[in-house]
N, C-alpha and C positions, 0 to 999 in steps of 0.2 A: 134873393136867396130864400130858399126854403125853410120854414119853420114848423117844428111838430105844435099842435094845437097846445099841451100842458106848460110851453114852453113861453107860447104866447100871452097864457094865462097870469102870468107870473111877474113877468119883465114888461116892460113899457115900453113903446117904440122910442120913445128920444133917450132912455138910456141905452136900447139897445144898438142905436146910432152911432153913438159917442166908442160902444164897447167897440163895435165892429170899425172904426176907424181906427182905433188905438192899435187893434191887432192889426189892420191893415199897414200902420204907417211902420209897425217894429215888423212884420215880414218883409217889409221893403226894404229899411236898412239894413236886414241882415242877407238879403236878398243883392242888393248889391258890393256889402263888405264880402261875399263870400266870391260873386262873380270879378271883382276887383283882384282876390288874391290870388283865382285861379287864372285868369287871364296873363296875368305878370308871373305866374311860373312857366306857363306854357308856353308864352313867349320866349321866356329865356331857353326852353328845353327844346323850343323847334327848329328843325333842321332846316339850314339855309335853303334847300332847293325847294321847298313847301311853295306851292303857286295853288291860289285862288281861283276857281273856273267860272265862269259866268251861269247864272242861277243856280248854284250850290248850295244844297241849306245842310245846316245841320242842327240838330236837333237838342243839342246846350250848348255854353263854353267849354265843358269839360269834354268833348269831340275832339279839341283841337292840340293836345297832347302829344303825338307824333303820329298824325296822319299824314301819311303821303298817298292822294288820291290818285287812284289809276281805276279806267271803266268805270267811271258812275253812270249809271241810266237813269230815267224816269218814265216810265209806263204806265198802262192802267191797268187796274186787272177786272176781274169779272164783276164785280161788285161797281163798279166805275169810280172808283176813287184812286189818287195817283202814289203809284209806287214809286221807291229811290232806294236803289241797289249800293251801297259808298264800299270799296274794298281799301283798307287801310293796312299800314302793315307796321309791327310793332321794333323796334331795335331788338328786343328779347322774345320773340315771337314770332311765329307764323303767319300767311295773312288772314284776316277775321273780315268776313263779310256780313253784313246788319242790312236789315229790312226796314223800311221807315216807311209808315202807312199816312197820308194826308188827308184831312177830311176837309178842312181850307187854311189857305196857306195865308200870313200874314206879316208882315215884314217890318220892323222900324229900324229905323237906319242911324239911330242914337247910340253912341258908340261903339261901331261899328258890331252891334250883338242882334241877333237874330232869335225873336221871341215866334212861336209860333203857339198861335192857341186850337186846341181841340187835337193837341197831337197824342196820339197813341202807340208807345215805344214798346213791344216784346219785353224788356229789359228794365222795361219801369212799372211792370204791373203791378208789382208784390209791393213797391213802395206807394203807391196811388192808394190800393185797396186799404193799405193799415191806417191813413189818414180818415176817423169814423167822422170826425169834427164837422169834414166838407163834405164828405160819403161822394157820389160816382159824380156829380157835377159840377166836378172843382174846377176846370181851367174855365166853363160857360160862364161861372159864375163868381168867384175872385179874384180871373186875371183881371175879367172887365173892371170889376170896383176898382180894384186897386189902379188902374190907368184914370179912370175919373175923376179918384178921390184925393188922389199924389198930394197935389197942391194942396186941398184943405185941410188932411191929417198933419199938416207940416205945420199950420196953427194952432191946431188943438194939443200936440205933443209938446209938455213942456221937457227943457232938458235936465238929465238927472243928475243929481249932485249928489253926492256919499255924506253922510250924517256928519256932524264933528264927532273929533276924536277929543279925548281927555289924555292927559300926558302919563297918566294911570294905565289907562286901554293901553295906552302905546307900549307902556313898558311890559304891561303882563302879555301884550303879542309879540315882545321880541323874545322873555322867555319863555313863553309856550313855542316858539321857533324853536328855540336854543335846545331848550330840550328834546322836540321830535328830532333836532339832526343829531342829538347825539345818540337820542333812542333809535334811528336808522343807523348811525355808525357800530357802537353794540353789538347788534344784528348781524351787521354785515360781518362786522370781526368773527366774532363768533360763528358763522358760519364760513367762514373761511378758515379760521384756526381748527376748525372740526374737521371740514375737507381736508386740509392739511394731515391733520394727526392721521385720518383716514387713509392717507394715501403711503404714508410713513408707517414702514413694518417694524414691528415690535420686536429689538435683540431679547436674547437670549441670555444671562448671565451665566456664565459658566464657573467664573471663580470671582476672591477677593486676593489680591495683590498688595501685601506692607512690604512699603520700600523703610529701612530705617536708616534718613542720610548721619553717618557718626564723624564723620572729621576728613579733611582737605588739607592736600600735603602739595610741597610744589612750588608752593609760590614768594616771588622773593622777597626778602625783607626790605621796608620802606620804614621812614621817617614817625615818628611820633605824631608830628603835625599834619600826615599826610597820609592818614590811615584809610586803608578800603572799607567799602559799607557791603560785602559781596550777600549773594543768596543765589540759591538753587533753583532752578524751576523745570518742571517734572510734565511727561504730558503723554499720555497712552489712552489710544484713541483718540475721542471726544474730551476726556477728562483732564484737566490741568491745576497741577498744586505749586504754591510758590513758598517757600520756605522762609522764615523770618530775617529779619535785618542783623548781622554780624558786623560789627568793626573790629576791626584787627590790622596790622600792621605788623604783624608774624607770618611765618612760610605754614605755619600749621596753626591752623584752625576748629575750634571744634563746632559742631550744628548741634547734634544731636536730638533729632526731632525724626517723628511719626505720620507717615501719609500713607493712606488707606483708597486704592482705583479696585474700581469694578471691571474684571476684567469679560469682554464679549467676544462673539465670532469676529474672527479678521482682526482682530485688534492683541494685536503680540509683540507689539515693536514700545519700548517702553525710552522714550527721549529723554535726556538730562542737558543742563545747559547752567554753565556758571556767569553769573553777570557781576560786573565790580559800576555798582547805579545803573544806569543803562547802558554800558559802555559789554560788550558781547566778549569774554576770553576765550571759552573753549567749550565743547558739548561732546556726548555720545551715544551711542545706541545698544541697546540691550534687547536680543530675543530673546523673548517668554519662550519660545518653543525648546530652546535649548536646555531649558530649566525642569528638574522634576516636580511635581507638584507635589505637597505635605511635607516638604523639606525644607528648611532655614538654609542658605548661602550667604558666605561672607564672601564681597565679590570686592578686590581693589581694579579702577578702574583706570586707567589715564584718559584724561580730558583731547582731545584733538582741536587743534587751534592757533593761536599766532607762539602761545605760550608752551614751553617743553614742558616735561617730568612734573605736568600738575596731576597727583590722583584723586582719586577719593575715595572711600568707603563705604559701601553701604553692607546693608542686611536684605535681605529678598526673600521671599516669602511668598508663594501661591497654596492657598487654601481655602477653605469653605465649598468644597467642592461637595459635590452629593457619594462621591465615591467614597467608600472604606468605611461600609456602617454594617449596622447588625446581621442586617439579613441577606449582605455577602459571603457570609462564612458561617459554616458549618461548626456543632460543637466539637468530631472529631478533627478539623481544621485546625483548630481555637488551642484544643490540647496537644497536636500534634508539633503547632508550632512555639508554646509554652517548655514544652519535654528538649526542642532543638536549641533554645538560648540557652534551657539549665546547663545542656551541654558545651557550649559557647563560652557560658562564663564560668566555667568550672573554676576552681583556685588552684587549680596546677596550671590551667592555660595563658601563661603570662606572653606568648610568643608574639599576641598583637601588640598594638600603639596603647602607651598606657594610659592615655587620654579617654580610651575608649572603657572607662569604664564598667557600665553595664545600659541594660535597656528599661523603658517604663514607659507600660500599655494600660492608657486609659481607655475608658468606653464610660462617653457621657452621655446618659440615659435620657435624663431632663432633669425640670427644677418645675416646682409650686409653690404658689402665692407669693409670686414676683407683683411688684410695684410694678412694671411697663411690659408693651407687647411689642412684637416687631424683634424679639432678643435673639440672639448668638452669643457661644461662649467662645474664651480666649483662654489659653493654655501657657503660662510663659514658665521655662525651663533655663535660668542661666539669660542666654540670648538666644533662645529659641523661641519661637512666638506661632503656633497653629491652632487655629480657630471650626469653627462649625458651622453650619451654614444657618441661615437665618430661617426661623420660624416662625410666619405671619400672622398676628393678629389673634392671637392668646397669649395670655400670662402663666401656661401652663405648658412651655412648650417641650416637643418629645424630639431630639435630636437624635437619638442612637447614632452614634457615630463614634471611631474606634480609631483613636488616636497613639500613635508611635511615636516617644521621645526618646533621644541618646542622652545618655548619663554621664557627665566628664567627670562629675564630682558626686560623691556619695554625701555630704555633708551641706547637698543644695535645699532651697527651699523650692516648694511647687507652689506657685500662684495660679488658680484660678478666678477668673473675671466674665463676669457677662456684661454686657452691653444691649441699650438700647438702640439700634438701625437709626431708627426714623428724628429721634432725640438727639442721639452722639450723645449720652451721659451714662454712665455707671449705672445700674441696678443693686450690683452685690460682688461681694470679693469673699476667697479664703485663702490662706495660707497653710501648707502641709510639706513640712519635713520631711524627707524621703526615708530617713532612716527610722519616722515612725508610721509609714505605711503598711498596713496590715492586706492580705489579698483580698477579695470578696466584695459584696456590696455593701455600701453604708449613706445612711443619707448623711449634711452635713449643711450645718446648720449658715445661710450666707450673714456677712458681716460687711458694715459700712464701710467706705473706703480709707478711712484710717485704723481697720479693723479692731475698733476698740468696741462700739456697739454695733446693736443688732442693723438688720439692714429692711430699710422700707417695704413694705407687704405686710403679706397674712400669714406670718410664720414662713417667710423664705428660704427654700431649702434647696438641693440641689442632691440626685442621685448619680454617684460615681462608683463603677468598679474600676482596681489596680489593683495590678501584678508587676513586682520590679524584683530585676534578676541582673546581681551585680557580682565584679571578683573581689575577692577580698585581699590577695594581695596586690591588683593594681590601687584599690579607693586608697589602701595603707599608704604606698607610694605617692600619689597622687594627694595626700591630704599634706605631707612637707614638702610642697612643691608651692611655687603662688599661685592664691586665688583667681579663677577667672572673672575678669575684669566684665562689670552688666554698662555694657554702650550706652543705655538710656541713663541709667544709675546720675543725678546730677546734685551741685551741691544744694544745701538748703537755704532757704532766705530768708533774714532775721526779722524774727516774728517777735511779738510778746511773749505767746504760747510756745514756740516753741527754744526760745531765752531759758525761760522759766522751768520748762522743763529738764533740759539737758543741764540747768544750774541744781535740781535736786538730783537729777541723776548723778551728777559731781560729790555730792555731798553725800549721797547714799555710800559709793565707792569710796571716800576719803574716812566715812564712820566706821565701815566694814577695815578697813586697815589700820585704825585705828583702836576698833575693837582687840583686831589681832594681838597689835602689842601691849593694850590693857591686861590682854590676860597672861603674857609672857613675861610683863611688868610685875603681876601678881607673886609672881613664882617667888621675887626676891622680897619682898612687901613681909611675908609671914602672917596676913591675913588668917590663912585658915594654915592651921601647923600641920597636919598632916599632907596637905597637898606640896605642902613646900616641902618637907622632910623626904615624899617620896619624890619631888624634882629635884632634890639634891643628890640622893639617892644614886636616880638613872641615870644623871647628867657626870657624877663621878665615875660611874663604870664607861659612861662611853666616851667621856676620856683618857682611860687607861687603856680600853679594848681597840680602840675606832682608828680604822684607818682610812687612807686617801678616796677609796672604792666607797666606802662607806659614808659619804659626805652627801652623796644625789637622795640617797634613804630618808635624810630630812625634808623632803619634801613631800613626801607619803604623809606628815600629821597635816598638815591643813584637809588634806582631803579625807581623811579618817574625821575631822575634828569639822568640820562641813560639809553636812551628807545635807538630802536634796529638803527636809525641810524646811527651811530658813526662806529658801529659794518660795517659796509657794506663802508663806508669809509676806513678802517683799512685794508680790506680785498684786496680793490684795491689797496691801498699802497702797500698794502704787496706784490702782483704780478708785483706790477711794479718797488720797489727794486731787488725782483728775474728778470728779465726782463734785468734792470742795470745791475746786476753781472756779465750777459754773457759776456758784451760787455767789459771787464775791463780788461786790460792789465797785463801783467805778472810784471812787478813793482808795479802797484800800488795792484794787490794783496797780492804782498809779505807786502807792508806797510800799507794796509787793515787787515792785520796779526798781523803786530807787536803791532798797534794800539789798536786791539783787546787782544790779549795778556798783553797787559799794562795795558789796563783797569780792566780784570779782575784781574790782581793779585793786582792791587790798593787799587778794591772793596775787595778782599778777605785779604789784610793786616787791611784792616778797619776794617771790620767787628772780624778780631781776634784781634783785639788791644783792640777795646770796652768790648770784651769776659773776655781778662784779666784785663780789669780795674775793672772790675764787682767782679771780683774773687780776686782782690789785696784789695778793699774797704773790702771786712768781713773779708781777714785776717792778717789785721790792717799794710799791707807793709806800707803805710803811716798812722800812730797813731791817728795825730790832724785831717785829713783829714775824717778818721770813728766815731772820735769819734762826732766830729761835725756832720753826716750823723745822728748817733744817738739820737743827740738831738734836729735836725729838723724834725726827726720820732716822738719823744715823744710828741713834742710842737705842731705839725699837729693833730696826736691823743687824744688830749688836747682838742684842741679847737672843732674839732667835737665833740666831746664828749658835752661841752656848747650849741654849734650853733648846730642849725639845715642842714641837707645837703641841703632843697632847698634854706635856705638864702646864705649857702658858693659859690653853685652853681652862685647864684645870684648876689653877690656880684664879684666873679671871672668874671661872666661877664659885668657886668659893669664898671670894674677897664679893661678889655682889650678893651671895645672899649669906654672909655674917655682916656685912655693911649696915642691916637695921639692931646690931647689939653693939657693934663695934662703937657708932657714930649715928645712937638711934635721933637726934635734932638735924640730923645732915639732911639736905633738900637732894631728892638725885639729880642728875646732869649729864651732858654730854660735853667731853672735852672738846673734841674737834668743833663744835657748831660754838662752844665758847671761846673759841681762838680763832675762829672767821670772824664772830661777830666784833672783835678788834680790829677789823680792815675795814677801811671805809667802803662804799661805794662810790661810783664814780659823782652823783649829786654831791656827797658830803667833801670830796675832792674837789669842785668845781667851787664851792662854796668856802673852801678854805685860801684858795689861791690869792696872791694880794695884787691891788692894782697897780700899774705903775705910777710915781709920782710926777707932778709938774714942777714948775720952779718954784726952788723955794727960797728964803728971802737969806740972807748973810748973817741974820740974829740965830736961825735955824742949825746954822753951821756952828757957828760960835758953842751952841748947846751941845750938838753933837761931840764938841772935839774936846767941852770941858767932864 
């Protein structure tokens, strides 16, 4: 082999012996690992009719792939060197005819492979040429060595062994494993979840859908021991809500709970379905399309199933739509259709349903310096429930939208609510009386959801105009009629706070009525003389003047005698005992508790004591006690019957306020609650009964009989 002079300069022939061996002996093994595996494919892929022709060469193992030789020749051509024509023909292919040029031909008949040296193939130029290593004299000159040198690179190669491992390496290469395959798994997700969503078109919201399920009717009474566990489950479109766990063992049931579906294209068919555990009773369907949208329907529904006459009730509600805002209407619209209610609810037009009492048109503007983004407002009316659509991603959001509620009751309140989307939590609430609606715009200030303070933000407010236009002799009618009953409305659960509360609101009511009769008590007292002089006065003349018509007139002084002052006092109290509460310590609320608890079961032993004394009086527990009851009934009825009621009247009052000259050391009293309190109650009755005796000895009798 050939060597450049700098080259020889450098290197030493006996290492360069050793080098050129080494490479010699590793092109050979891989020189024969590769013609071993190509051999053993081609053999498996060759087709049986394949026949070998006598002097055939081919020019590698990888020839032998699926050739099926037809017209080979060998000639020479002008150059005198011998040509070979091979036409082979492919399974997936046309046939492919190749040129193989000989310059001498050489044969070893060592596993039956056919090496030729000094060959030059059309089809192997480009890979010949890129080999700079051996440059144009490779097969003159490394096929030879390598056929010389076989045997003695096979001594000088020793074989290779892999370094040790530590149990270290080992572990940090299974997880450097562990990790690239989850880091390809990742990948692969994520590029699949992407194609995916990619391929997946994006609905459209069109509305929001509150179903409110209120109570189930239907079904038949069972056992105590054997009560159903039932719940609802709801499913439109994609979306599905399952309603909480009821046990009940009654044919009516109540839920009363709130689910909120996004309603999209195609998606109108809204499923209910009652299950008692997993055991299936009955289901139905409900088209949305049938439905107007920004209307509340109370819909009673029968269930379809193995079970008859189950209904149920719900509430339905499509809104949040984009429709019915600002800049749909016109302001001659606006007032034109303002001018058509006045006349609608005129107060002579009593000829509709007098449910229907009047109308009330919000248009919710927006709100600033909300605590959360992502909000929509909520409108509730009674059981009417319409909302606004949501507005993304400010806390300053601009709804215009222009909201129509029907009025049953003029003495309703109007709750406003916004919501957070993305959260599902409250931002802010208000409460507004319909009867102190004013028309026009006004901001309003939001408040926390037990509307006692303010509500989280930067001064949270909310811009609302309304206009309500009601009859005045339907709301008249309509207000001695019964209240309409709110579906969600449920009771309360016994709290500390709220114990505590509703036990001072008790005691506020029982001081206010007991004020009353302090000052009524006063009258006959002669505290201040002139005020008693003048309620002897009046109280003499309308005795003598007053008749039966004239009895309801007494109830005009409470409300003369408590005008709305007091009321707005009461109200500060009241915020500033809550206020108190905060600051109160974990003892003295537990003895803020007990306190409370004591009282009430005091007043609640009172009041059933007086209950049975009532009930022991007519059935004669104590004899002399009724009968005497009886005969200051008789002897009362008697003398009315003689007197007149305004002299009894008159006299009664007279004898109460001379009673402080008459008998100024006399304590006052009441007779009646002094001649109950002679009847026992039923404890003091059970307590007085004797038991029966056992035997008793014949000394015992002896005593008795003497």
């Amino acid at each position: 082999m050939e060597i450049e002079t700098g080259t020889v300069g450098s290197i030493t022939k006996k290492h360069f012996a050793k080098l050129h061996e080494r490479i010699q002996s590793k092109y050979e093994e891989m020189q024969k690992k590769l013609e071993k595996s190509k051999s053993i494919d081609m053999l498996l892929d060759a087709d049986e009719d394949f026949l070998l022709q006598d002097r055939k060469k081919c020019t590698s193992v990888s020839d032998l792939r699926s050739i099926h030789e037809q017209d080979n020749s060998i000639h020479k051509n002008q150059n005198g060197n011998f040509m070979e024509t091979i036409v082979y023909f492919d399974k997936q292919k046309d046939a492919v005819s190749s040129d193989i040029v000989y310059n001498h031909i050489d044969i070893i008949d060592s596993e039956c492979v056919s090496l030729a040296s000094d060959i030059k193939c059309d089809e192997e130029i480009d890979t010949l040429e890129e080999n700079v290593f051996f440059k144009n004299n490779y097969l003159n000159t490394s096929l030879e060595s390598l056929n010389d040198v076989t045997k003695e690179s096979d001594e000088f190669s020793d074989p290779i062994t892999p370094p040790p491992r530590s149990i270290r390496d080992k572990i940090n290469s299974k997880l450097k494993q562990r990790k690239e395959s989850r880091k390809r798994f990742k990948e692969y997700f994520s590029i699949n979840s992407n194609r995916y969503l990619a391929k997946t078109p994006k609905k459209n919201k069109i509305a929001t859908v509150t179903v409110v399920l209120v109570e189930l009717k239907g079904l038949e009474d069972s056992d105590e021991d054997k009560q159903r566990i039932l719940s609802f489950r709801f499913k439109l479109g994609s979306e599905k809500r399952k309603s909480k766990l009821i046990r009940s063992s009654q044919a009516h049931t109540k839920f009363q709970e709130l689910f909120s579906f996004n309603l999209y294209d195609e998606d109108y068919i809204l499923e209910a379905s009652l299950w008692d555990r997993d055991i299936f009773i009955g289901s139905c369907r409900l088209n949305l399309l049938d439905l107007k949208k920004e209307k509340t329907y109370q819909i009673r529904q029968k269930l379809e199933g193995e079970f008859k006459n189950i209904e149920c009730f719900l509430l339905l509600t499509i809104s949040g739509t984009t429709m019915n805002t600002v800049f749909d209407i016109t302001e001659c619209e606006e007032e034109e259709s303002r001018h058509m209610m006045q006349k609608k609810y005129a107060w002579f037009r009593v000829t509709d349903q007098f449910s229907n009492v009047g109308v009330l048109t919000v248009t919710v503007y927006g709100a600033k310096g909300l605590s959360g983004q992502d909000c929509y407002c909520v409108l509730n009316l009674n059981n009417e429930r319409i909302q606004t659509q949501t507005d993304w991603r400010t806390n300053e959001p601009n709804w215009m939208k222009i909201i129509t509620l029907k009025v049953t009751d003029i003495t309703s309140i109007l709750e406003v609510v916004i919501y957070d989307e993305k959260k599902s939590e409250e931002v802010g609430r208000i409460a507004i009386p319909l009867l102190k609606i004013k028309p026009g715009k006004k901001w309003f200030a939001l408040k926390d959801s037990t509307l006692k303070e303010k509500a989280k933000g930067n001064n949270a407010r909310i811009l609302l105009e309304m206009y309500i236009t009601w009859n005045l002799i339907k709301a008249a009618v309509r207000v001695i009629n019964p209240k309409e009953v709110n579906y969600l409305q449920t009771e309360e659960k016994l709290t500390r706070h709220a114990f505590a509360k509703n036990l001072s609101r008790a005691k506020a009511i029982t001081m206010w009525i007991m004020d009353a009769f302090k000052i009524l008590k006063s009258c006959f007292e002669w505290e201040s003389k002139k005020l008693n002089l003048l309620a002897l006065f009046i109280w003499i003349v309308f005795c003598l003047i007053a008749k039966l018509w004239m009895l309801p007139l007494l109830l005009l002084i409470p409300f003369y005698w408590y005008r709305p002052k007091i009321t707005m006092e009461i109200d500060s109290a009241d915020s500033k005992t809550e206020k108190e509460d905060k600051n109160v310590s974990l003892r003295q609320k537990i003895q803020s508790l007990q306190e409370m608890v004591q009282s009430i079961q005091n007043v609640i032993g009172a009041l059933a004591s007086t209950g049975e004394s009532v009930k022991n009086l007519f059935n004669f527990t104590v004899p002399f006690v009724s009968y005497l009851a009886i005969f200051f009934i008789v002897t009362i009825a008697f003398v009315m019957y003689l007197i007149p009621f305004n002299y009894i009247c008159l006299i009664w009052g007279v004898h109460k306020y001379m009673r402080k000259f008459i008998r100024p050391n006399h304590i006052p009293n009441n007779e009646i609650l002094d001649l109950l309190s002679r009847i026992p109650d039923d404890e003091t009755v059970m307590e007085c009964e004797e038991l029966p005796l056992g035997d008793i000895s014949e000394d015992d009798e002896l005593t008795l009989a003497n």
